[in-house]
N, C-alpha and C positions, 0 to 999 in steps of 0.2 A: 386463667390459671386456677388448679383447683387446689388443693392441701394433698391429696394424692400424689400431685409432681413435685412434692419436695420429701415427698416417703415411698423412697425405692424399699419392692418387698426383702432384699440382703438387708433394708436397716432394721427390719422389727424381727424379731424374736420372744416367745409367746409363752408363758406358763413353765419359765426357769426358774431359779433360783439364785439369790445372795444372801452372803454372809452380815452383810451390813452397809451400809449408805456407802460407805467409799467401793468398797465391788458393786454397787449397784454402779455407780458413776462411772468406772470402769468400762463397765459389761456395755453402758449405753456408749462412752464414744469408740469404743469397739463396733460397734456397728454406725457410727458414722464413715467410718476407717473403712469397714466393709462397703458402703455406701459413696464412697469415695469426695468424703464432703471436706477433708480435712487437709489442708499445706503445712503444717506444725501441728502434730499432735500432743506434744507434752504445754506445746506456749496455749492454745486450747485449753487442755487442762484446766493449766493454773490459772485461766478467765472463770472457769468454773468455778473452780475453788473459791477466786475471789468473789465471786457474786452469792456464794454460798454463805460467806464470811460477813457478811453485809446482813441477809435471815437465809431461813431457809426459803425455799421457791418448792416446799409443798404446801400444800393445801389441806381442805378436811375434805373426807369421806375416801381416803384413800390414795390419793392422787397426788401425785408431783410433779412439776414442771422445771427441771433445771435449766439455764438457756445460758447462755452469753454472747456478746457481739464480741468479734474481734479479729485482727489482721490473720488470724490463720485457720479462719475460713476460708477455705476455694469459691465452696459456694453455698447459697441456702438451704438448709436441708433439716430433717427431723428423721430421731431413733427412737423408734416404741418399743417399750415392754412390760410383760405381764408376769407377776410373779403369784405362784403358786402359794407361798408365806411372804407376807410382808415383811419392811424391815422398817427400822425407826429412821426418819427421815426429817425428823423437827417438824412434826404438823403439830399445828395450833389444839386440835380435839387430841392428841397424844395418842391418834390410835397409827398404827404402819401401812405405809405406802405400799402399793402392791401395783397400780398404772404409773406408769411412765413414759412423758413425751421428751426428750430431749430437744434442744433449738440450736441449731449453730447457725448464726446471722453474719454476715460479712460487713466491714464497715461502710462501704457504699452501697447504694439501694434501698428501696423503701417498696415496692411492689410487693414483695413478701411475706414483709412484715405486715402486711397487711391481710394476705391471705392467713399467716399463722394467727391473724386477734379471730378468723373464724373458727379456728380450732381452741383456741380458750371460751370461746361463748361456747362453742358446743359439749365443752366437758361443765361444764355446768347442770346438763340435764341427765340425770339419774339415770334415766332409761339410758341413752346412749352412751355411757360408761357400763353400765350391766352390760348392755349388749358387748362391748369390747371385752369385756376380761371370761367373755362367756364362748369367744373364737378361739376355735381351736386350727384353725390355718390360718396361713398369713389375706391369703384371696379374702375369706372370710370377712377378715379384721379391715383392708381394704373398703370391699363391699359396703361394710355399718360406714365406714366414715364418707364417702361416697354417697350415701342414701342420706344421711342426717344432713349433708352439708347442701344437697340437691334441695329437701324436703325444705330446710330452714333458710335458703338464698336463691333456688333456682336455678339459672342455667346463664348467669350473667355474662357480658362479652368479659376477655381477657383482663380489660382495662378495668375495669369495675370491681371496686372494693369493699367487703363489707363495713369500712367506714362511712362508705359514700353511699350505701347504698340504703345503710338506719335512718341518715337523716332524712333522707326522701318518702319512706315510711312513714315519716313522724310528721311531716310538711301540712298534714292534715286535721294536727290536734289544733285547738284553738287556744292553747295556753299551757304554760307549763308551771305548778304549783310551787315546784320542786326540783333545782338545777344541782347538776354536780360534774365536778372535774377531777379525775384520777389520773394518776401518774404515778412510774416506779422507778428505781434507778436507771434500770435499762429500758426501759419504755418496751415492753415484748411480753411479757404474759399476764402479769398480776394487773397491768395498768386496763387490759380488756375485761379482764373476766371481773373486777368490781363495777366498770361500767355495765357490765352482761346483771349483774348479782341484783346493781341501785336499778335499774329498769325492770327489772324483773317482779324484782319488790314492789315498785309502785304501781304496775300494773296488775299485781294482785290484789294491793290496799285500795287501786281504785282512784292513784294517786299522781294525775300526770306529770311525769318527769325524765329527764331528758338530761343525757352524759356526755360529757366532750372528754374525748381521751387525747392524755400528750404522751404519745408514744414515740416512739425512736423516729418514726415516718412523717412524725410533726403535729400539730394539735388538729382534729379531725373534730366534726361534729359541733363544731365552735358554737359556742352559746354566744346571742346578738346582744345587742343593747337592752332590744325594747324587752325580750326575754328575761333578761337580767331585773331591769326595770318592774316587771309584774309578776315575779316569782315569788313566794314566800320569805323563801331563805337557799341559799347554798351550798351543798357538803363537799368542801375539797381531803379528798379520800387522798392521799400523796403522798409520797416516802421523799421527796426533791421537794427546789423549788417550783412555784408556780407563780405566777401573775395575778395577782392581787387586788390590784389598783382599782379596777373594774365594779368588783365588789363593795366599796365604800358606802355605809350607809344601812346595808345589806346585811340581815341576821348569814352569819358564815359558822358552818360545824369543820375544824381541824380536825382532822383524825386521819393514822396509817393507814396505807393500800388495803390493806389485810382485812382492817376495820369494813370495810365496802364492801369484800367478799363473803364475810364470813355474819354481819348484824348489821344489812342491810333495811331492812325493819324499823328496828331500836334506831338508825339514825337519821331514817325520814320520819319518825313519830315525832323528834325532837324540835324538827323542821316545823313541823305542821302543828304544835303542841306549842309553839314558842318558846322553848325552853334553852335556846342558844342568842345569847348576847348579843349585841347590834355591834359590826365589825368597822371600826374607824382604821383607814390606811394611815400609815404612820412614816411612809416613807421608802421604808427595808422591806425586802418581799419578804411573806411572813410564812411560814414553813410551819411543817408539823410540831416542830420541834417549839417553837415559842408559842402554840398552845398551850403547853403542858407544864408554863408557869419555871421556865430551866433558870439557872440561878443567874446571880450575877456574874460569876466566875467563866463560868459557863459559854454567857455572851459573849466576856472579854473574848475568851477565848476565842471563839466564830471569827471575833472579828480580827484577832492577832491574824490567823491565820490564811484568810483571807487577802489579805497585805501582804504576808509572806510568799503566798501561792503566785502571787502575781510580780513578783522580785524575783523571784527567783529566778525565772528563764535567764534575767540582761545578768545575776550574780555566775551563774555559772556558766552563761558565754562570754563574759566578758571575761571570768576570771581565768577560763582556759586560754584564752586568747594572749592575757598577760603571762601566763605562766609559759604559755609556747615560746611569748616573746627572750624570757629571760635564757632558756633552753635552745635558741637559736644565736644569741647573741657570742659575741666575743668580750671576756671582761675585761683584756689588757689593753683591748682600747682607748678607751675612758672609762674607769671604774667610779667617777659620780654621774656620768651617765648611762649607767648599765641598761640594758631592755631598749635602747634607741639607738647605737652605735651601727650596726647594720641597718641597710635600705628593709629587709625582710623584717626584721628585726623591730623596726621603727613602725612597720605596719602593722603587725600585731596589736605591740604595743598601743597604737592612737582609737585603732579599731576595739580593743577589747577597753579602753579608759572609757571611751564615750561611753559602751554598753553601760561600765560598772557608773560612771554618774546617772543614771538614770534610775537605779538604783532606791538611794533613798525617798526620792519622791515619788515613786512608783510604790514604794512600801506606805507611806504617808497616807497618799491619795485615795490607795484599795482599801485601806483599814475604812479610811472617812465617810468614805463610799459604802462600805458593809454596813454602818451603824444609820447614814443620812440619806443614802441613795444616790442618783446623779448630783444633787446639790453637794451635794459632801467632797465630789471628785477633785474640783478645781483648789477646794480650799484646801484641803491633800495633798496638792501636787503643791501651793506654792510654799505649804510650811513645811514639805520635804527638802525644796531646795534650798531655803532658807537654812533649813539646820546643816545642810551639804557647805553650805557655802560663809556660815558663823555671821551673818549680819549682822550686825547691835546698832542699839543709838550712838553707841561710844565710833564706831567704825564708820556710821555714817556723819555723823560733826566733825567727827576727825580722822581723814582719809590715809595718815599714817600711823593710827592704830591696829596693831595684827588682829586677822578674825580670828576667832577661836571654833573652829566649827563644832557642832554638837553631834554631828554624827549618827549614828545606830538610833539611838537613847533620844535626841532631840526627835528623830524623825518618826518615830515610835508616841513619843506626847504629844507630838504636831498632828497626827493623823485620828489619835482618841480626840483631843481636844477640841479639834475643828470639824470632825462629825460629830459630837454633841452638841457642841455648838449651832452647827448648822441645823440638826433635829429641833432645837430650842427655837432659832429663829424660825422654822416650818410652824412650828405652834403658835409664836406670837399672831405671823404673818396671818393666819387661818380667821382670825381675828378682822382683820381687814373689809373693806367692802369689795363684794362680789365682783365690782369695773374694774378691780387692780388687777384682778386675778391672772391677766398676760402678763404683767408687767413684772413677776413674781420672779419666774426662773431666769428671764434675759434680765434683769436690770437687780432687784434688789437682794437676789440671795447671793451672785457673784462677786455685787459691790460689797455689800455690808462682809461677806464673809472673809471674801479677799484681806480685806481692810483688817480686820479682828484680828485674821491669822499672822499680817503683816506687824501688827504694835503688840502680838501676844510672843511673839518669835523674837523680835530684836529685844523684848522683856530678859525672855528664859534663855535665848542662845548663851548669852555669858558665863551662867548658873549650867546650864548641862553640859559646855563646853571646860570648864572647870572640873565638873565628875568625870567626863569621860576622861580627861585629862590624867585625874588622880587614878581611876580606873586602870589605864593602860600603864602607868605607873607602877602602880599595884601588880599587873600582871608580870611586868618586866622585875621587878625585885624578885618573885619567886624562885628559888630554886632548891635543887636537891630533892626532899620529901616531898614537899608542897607543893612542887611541880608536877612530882608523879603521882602523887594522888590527886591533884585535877586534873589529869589526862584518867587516870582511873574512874574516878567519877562520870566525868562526862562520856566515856565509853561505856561504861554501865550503863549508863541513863538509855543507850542504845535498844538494849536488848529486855530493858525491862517488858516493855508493853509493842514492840516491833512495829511502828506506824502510829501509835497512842500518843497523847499527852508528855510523858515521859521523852521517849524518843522526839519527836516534836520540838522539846522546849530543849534538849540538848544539841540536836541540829540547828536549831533555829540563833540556841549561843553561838556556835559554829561559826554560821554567817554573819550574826554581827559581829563577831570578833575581826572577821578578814575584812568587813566594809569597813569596821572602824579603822584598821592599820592601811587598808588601802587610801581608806581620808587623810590620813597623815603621811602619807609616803612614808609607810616601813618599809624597811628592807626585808629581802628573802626569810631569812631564817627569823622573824622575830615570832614574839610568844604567840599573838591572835594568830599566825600562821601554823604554829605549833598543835593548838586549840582545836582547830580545825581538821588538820590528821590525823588526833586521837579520838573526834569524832567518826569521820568516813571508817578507818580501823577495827573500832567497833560497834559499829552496823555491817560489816561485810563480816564477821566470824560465826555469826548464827546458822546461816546458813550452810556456810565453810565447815562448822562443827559437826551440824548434825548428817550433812553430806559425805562426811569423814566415816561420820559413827553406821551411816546405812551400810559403809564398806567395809570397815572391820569388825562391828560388832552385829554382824547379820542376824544371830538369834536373836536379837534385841525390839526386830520390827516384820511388820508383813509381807508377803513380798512385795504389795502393792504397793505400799510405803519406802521397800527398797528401791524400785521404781522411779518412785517419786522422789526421793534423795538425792538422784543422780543431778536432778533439774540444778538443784541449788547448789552443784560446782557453779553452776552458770552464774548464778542470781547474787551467789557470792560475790566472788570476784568481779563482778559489777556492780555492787552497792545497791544489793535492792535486797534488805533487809527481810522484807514483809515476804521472799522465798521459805522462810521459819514457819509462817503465822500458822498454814495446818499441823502441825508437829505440838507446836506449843499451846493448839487451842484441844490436840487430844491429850495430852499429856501435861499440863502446866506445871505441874507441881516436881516434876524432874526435869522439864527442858527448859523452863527460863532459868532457874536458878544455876543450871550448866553453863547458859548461854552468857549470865551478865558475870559471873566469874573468869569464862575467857575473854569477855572483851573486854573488862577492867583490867584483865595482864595486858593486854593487848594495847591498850589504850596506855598505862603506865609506861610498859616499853616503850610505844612510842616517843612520850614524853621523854624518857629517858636517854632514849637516841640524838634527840632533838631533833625530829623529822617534822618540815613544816611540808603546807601545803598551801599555795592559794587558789585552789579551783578547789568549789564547795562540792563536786561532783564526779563520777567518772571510774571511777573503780580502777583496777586497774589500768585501764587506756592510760589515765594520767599519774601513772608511775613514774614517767621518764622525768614530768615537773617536782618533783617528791626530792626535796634535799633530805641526804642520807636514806637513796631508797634500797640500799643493802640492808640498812638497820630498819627499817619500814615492814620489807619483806620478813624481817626473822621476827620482826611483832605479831604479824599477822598468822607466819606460821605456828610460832610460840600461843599464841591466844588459841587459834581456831583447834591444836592437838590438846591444850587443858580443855578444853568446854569439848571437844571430845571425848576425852576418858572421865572426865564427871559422869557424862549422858549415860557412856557406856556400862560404869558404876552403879549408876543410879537406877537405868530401866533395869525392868523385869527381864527373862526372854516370853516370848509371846510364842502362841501355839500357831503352829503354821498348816 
């Protein structure tokens, strides 16, 4: 396969013109479209956009590489174009993009992706970008990339990749000074062309060194042991995680993909100059991001969400599962057995409980696990269930004492606690002589940890089962004002930062509201359920808003943008917030402030319907579980038509 069969001449189009980054994007999957590479073109899109949203994917000297992997792919394929004027495209040197290769990758398959890293190593060299933006036919443009890719790989069988085929070039050096591993989020352009950038470099300084990329296609070029073992030092150039472990011992430079591309030099001198710190493995694979000294807060954070991320699947199948049950059932049954009176009814129910116990020490576990690594896992899971299930001393002496379970709250201290913990015992143990060292993960980090977590939990369970206690108390008093202004709030919190921090920790209330009433066997309509619906509410109005405002207030926006408005009916009404995020990342200063004002009506109203929910997810699919989903629907319409006519208010009109 060459780069040529994934560039049909309908996708390149040569010495046009755009207006600006978003018609350049345009103009490029337009000719995917022409190239017939695309089964969704707007869900396409918005992979775009998101990977745009993450950095930009240009480059310096000109050059941009958009790409994204994603279901609405048909199939592998590439859109060039050459613009006559650049346009600003976020390149790092600030000057504008004028090449461009577009990538559209399918989520299966890897052969591609591999022919496409020879097209990132080849825009690397000067001359062979000259020569492209210097063609004035498509045949032309062809032809250079044809000749470069011949000239620099040859004439390899099908099967042969230029990942496979570096390292057998390199099979010859007798050592490598200098190792490094790059990776990007999407494993597809940036993660090549820094590997292309550090080899490059060091075989100009005279410096041998040698790149293992983790691209989409899997780690290629893998650096060995002994490698590892007689190299200087390591630069992991990487926007993700990577593997670590390996490295111990080992002078290691952190630093962004970007970094490898663009001061490729400046970070093998640092290598070879000894100017980077001897890297002790700590447990957590260690990312760019904890190079660069991020705070304390910071961490927490990582690791909250981390824990959440991995809860969530069993919180919102389990919790639809229950909610169907309740929506299936008959109440004049037995109304103190609601949700298990029918046989259909009854399965729901068993099946969507298991899910949601699983729950808290799934959240426990993942947190433990984020800060201690594998050791942290086990002591996660047991002082999740522990807080699920309120064990104490008192409960275990005396087997007719009620547990009090801790719920949300305990299983949230059980997962910090016992991954610091278990980080702290990694440290002692380290301590130890070298013959223990099997006997470490099987036998004394399980026991000891186990053991902590188990006399730290029947400690705290009584003490957090007591707050949460007063907690849900506390929520159940509110009412009137104070009710609608915490559905107000907490649906603001939505639209502040659309996927941020913000939204995060209001979602994140959400669900421990409904595990906590789901610990206690609430009933349908109580407040954590409440909670809950004036979250979803307002997160689905952003969207809803400014999708509103692309239709009645047209002079408002491009029409590219009108275009793109239309996406987020969709994205709306399914609760996928982050459909806002291009809108509000060009415009912030009039489109959040639109957005968290309709979804605090929105949220309020709901409150004020008393519309609960107990599936944390689903947009509208899970309408029909929504008590009072008449007053539900006139929240959502009432919010998403105010954060419309704000927007509409607020923009400009734009020149069309």
């Amino acid at each position: 396969m060459r780069i040529t069969d994934l560039l049909r001449p309908e996708s390149v189009e040569l010495h046009t013109s755009a207006a600006n980054k978003e018609a350049a994007i345009d103009k490029l999957i337009g000719l995917h479209v022409a190239g017939d590479n695309l089964a969704d073109v707007e869900a396409y899109k918005q992979a775009i956009l998101a990977r745009e949203a993450q950095s930009s994917t240009a480059i310096e000297a000109g050059i941009a590489v958009p790409h994204a992997k994603s279901e609405a792919v048909k199939r592998p394929g590439l859109a060039a174009m050459t613009l006559d004027t650049g346009v600003d495209y976020g390149a790092m040197d600030n000057k504008p993009s004028d090449l461009f290769f577009m990538i559209a990758a399918p989520m299966d398959g890897n052969l591609h992706l591999e022919i496409l890293s020879r097209l990132m190593v080849l825009l690397m060299d000067g001359d062979f970008t000259a020569r492209l933006r210097a063609a004035t036919t498509v045949e032309e443009f062809m032809k250079a990339i044809d000749e470069a890719e011949g000239a620099k790989y040859g004439e390899p069988a099908a099967q042969e990749t230029a990942a496979e085929a570096a390292p057998a070039a390199e099979e010859k050096a007798a050592g490598y000074r200098v190792l490094a591993v790059t990776a990007c989020p999407t494993g597809i352009a940036h993660t090549y062309m820094a590997a292309e950038a550090l080899e490059k470099a060091g075989k100009a300084m005279d410096i041998p060194l040698k790149a293992e990329t983790n691209g989409s296609g899997g780690a290629k070029n893998v650096l060995t042991a002994e490698e590892i073992a007689a190299a200087d030092g390591i630069i992991v150039a990487a926007d993700k995680n990577v593997e670590t472990a390996r490295f111990d011992g080992k002078r290691v430079l952190f630093v962004p993909v970007s970094e490898g591309i663009h001061h490729p030099e400046e970070l093998i001198g640092k290598i070879v100059e000894k100017q980077v710190p001897i890297y002790h493995y700590s447990g957590a694979v260690e990312t760019t991001e904890t190079a660069k000294n991020e705070s304390i807060g910071r961490q927490l954070y990582k690791h909250l969400m981390n824990g959440v991320s991995h809860m969530l699947p069993f919180v919102i199948g389990g919790g639809i599962l229950i909610a169907l049950a309740f929506l299936l059932d008959d109440y004049s049954i037995n109304p103190a057995n609601f949700g298990m009176n029918t046989p259909v009814a009854a399965f729901f129910k068993t099946v969507g409980g298991v899910a949601f116990n699983f729950m808290l020490p799934i959240l426990a576990g993942y947190i433990a696990m984020s800060i201690a690594d594998r050791p942290g896992l086990a002591v996660g899971f047991v002082g999740g269930s522990l807080a699920a299930a309120g064990t104490s001393f008192a409960t275990i002496l005396d087997p007719n004492t009620a547990a009090i379970p801790a719920g949300f709250l305990g299983a949230l201290l059980a997962g910090f606690v016992g991954g610091y913990f278990m980080l702290g015992l990694r440290k002692v143990c380290d301590k130890l002589p070298d013959s223990l060292e099997g006997i470490k993960p099987i036998l004394l980090y399980p026991v000891i940890g186990v053991l902590f977590m188990g006399l730290f939990m029947c400690l705290v369970n009584p003490i957090m089962g007591a707050i949460n206690n007063g907690l849900i108390a506390f929520l159940n008093s509110l009412g009137g004002t104070s009710k609608i202004l915490l559905g107000a709030v907490l649906a603001g919190m939505m639209s502040i930062d659309m996927g941020g921090p913000f939204n995060k920790a209001a979602y994140v209330t959400g669900t421990g509201a409904i595990a906590t009433a789901a610990a206690a066997g609430a009933a349908q309509g109580a407040i954590e359920y409440q909670m809950m619906a004036a979250v979803m509410v307002g997160g689905m109005v952003p969207p809803l808003a400014i999708a509103l405002c692309t239709t009645f207030f047209k002079k408002k926006f491009t029409q590219d943008e009108r275009k793109s408005g239309v996406v987020n009916y969709i994205m709306g009404l399914c609760f996928i917030t982050e459909g806002a995020i291009p809108f509000a990342a060009s415009d912030p200063l009039r489109v959040i402030p639109s957005c968290v004002v309709g979804s605090a009506v929105a949220g309020a109203l709901s409150m004020f319907f008393g519309c609960s929910l107990m599936a944390p997810h689903g947009g509208i699919f899970v309408f029909p579980v929504v008590t009072n989903v008449l007053g539900y629907v006139i929240s959502l319409v009432v919010g998403s038509l105010v954060g419309m006519l704000l927007l509409g208010v607020l923009k400009k009109n734009k020149e069309q």
